[in-house]
TIFI-150618 format. One line per 10 residues: their letters; for each residue x, y, z of C-alpha. Coordinates in steps of 0.25 Angstrom, whole numbers, plus 5000, padded with zeros to 4 digits. Layout:
// residues N
a = X,Y,Z | ...
This chain:
// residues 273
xxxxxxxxxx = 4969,5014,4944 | 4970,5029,4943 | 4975,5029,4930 | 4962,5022,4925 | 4955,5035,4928 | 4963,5046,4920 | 4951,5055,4921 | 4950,5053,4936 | 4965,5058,4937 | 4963,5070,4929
xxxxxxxxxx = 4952,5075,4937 | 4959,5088,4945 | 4962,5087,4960 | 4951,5097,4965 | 4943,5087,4961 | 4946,5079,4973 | 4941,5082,4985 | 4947,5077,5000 | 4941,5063,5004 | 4944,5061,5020
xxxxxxxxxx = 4954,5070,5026 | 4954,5062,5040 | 4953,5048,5032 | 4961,5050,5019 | 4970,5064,5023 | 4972,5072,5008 | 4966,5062,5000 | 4956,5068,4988 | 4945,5062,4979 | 4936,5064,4968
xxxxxxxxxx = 4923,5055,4969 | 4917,5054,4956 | 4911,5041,4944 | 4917,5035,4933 | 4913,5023,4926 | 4921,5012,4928 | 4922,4999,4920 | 4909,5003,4914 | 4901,5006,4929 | 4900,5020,4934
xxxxxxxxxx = 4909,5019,4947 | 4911,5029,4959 | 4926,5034,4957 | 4936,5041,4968 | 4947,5049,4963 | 4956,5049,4978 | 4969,5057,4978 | 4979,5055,4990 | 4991,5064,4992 | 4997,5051,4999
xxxxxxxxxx = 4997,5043,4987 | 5000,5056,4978 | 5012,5056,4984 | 5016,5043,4987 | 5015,5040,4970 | 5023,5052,4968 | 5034,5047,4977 | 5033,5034,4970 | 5032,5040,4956 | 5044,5049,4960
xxxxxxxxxx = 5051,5036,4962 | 5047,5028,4950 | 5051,5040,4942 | 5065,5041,4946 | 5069,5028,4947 | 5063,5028,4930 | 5072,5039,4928 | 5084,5035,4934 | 5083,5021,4924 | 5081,5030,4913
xxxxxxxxxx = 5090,5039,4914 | 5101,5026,4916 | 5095,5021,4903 | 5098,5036,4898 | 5112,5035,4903 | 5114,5021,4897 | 5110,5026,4882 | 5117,5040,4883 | 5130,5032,4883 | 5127,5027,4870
xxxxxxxxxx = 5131,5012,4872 | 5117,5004,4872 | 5112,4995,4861 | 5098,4995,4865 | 5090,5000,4855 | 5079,5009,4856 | 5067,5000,4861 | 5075,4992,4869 | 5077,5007,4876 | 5064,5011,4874
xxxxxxxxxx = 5059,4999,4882 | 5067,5000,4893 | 5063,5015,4894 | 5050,5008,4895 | 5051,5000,4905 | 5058,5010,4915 | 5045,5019,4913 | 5035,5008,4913 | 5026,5017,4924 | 5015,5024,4916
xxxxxxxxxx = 5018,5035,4927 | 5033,5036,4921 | 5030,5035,4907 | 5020,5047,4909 | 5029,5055,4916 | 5044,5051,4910 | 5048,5056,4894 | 5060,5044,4890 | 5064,5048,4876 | 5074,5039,4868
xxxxxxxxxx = 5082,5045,4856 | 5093,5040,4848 | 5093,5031,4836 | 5102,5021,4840 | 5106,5013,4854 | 5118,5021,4856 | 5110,5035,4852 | 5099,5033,4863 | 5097,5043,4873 | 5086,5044,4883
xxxxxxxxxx = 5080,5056,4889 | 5071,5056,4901 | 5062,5066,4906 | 5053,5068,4918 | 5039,5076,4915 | 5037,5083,4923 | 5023,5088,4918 | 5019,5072,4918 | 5023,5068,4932 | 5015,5079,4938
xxxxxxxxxx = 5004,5076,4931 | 5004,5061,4934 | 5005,5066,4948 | 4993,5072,4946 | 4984,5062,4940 | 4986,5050,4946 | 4997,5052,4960 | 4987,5051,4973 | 4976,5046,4966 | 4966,5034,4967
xxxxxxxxxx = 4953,5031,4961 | 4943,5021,4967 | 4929,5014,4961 | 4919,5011,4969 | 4906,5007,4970 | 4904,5012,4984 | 4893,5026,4983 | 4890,5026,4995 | 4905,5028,5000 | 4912,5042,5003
xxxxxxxxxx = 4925,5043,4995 | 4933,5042,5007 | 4925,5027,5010 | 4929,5025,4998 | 4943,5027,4998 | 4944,5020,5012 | 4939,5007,5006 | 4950,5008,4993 | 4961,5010,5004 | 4957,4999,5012
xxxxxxxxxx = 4959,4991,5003 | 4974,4990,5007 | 4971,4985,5021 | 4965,4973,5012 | 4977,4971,5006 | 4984,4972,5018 | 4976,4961,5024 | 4978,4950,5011 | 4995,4955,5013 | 4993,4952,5028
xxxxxxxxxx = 4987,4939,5025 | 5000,4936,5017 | 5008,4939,5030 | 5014,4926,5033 | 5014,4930,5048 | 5004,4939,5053 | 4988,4934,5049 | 4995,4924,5039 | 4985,4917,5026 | 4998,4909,5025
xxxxxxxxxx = 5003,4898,5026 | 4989,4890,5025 | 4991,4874,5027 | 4977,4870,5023 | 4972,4864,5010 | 4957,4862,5012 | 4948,4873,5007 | 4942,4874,5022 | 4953,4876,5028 | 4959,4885,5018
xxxxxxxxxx = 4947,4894,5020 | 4948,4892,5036 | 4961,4897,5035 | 4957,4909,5026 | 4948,4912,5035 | 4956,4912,5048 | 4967,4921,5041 | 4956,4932,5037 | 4952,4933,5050 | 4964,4933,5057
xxxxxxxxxx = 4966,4946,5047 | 4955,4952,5049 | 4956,4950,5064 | 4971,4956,5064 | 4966,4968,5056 | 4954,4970,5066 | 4966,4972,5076 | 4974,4979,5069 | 4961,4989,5066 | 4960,4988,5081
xxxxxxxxxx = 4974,4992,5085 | 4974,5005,5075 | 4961,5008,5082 | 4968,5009,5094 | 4980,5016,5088 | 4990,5006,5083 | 4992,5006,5068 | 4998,4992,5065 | 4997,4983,5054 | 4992,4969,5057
xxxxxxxxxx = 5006,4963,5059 | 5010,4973,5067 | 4999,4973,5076 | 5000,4956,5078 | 5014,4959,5081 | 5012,4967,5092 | 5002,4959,5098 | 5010,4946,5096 | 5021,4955,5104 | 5013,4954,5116
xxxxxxxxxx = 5016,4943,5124 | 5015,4937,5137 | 5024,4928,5146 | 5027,4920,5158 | 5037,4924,5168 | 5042,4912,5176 | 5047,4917,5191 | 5053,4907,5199 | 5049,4904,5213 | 5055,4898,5225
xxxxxxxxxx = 5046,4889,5227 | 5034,4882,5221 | 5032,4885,5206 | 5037,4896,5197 | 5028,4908,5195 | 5025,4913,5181 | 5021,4927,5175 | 5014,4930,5163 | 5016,4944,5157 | 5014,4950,5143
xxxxxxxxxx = 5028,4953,5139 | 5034,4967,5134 | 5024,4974,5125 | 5026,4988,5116 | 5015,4999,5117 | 5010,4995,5106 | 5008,4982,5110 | 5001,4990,5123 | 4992,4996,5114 | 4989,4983,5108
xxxxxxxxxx = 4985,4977,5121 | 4975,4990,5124 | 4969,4988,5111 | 4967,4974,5110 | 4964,4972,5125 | 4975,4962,5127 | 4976,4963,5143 | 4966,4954,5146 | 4976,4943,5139 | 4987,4948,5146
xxx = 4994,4940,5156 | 4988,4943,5172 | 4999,4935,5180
């Protein structure tokens, strides 16, 4: 976690220099060592303005949604009619700014001697929240052991991470490349059917790899949908005589359901009669 590496954090942003404009747009970082858990480690200090943003929307959020239950808590003392006493206020203040983000940046003082004197005053700091955007909002740091690597392999590899994570959440999918339900008990089978389910991700994600390389963006339920929308019937036309003559056609497909056809060459399944 960034906040592991105050040092890191502190270090000013012309530090930074620009990783991959084609790969990673805006996105800055500082290559440098530090000894971690007792070994000397390789150490990337990234900084994205996507993310920078992204947490200071967030953080915008949190924060007024904290104020807004403590300035009800302010209204509810300011009438004078509570019996809580001072800790029992003082924890609840606590637990509305729980978020090390908040507490660094919120000021909740509590006077007043008795339950009926408390008053609350909340203030913002300003000072605090720009400097908490400026330490830690956009910012990642990532080990590695990898020396060899640029810092934009590196930082490729950290972000594909999520695209393993979206394979075990796929896996979970009770309808597309399903792991479940699994009706076997024996330890072969069990491993037979682990191995079946891997594959058949694995091979939707090579189709899914192919399909963006041919300019469709889906994700792997998207993509099978589309395939599965492409079906074919028989047309029955009756005759006068002798036996009824049948048809076979693909039925009504999208464009993206073309594209899917040109991509995975799907007209030499197609129906020819």
């Amino acid at each position: 976690p960034p906040s592991d590496a105050p040092d890191l954090l502190a270090l000013p942003a012309d530090q930074r220099t620009l990783v991959d404009k084609d790969r990673f747009n805006a996105l800055t970082a500082l290559d440098t060592r530090r000894v971690v858990y007792g070994t000397d480690r390789r150490v990337i200090l990234t900084h994205s303005p996507t993310l920078h943003t992204a947490q200071q929307t967030g953080f915008a959020q949190t924060l007024a949604k904290a104020v807004s239950k403590l300035t009800e808590l302010a209204d509810t003392l300011a009438r004078g009619k509570t019996r809580r006493p001072a800790e029992k206020v003082n924890a609840q203040i606590a637990a509305l700014t729980h978020d090390p983000w908040l507490r660094r940046v919120l000021n909740c003082r509590l006077t007043g001697a008795t339950p009926a004197e408390h008053r609350l005053t909340i203030q913002i700091d300003q000072v605090a929240r720009d400097a908490l955007e400026a330490e830690i909002f956009g910012k990642r740091i990532l080990i590695t052991n990898r020396q060899d690597w640029s810092v934009a392999d590196v930082v490729a590899a950290y972000r594909s991470q999520a695209d393993a994570e979206s394979s075990f959440r796929q896996l979970k999918d009770p309808h597309v490349v399903s792991f479940s339900p699994m009706h076997h008990w024996t330890d072969h089978n069990i491993r037979v059917h682990t191995f079946t389910c891997v594959l058949a991700l694995q091979i939707a994600h090579l189709m899914r790899r192919q399909a963006d390389h041919g300019g469709l963006h889906l994700s792997v339920r998207e993509l099978l949908d589309q395939l599965a929308g492409i079906q074919e019937t028989v047309l029955i036309y009756h005759s006068t005589g002798g036996r009824p003559k049948a048809r076979r056609m693909l039925t009504q497909t999208t464009q993206t359901q073309d594209q899917l056809t040109e991509i995975f060459d799907l007209t030499k399944w197609a129906p020819r009669s």
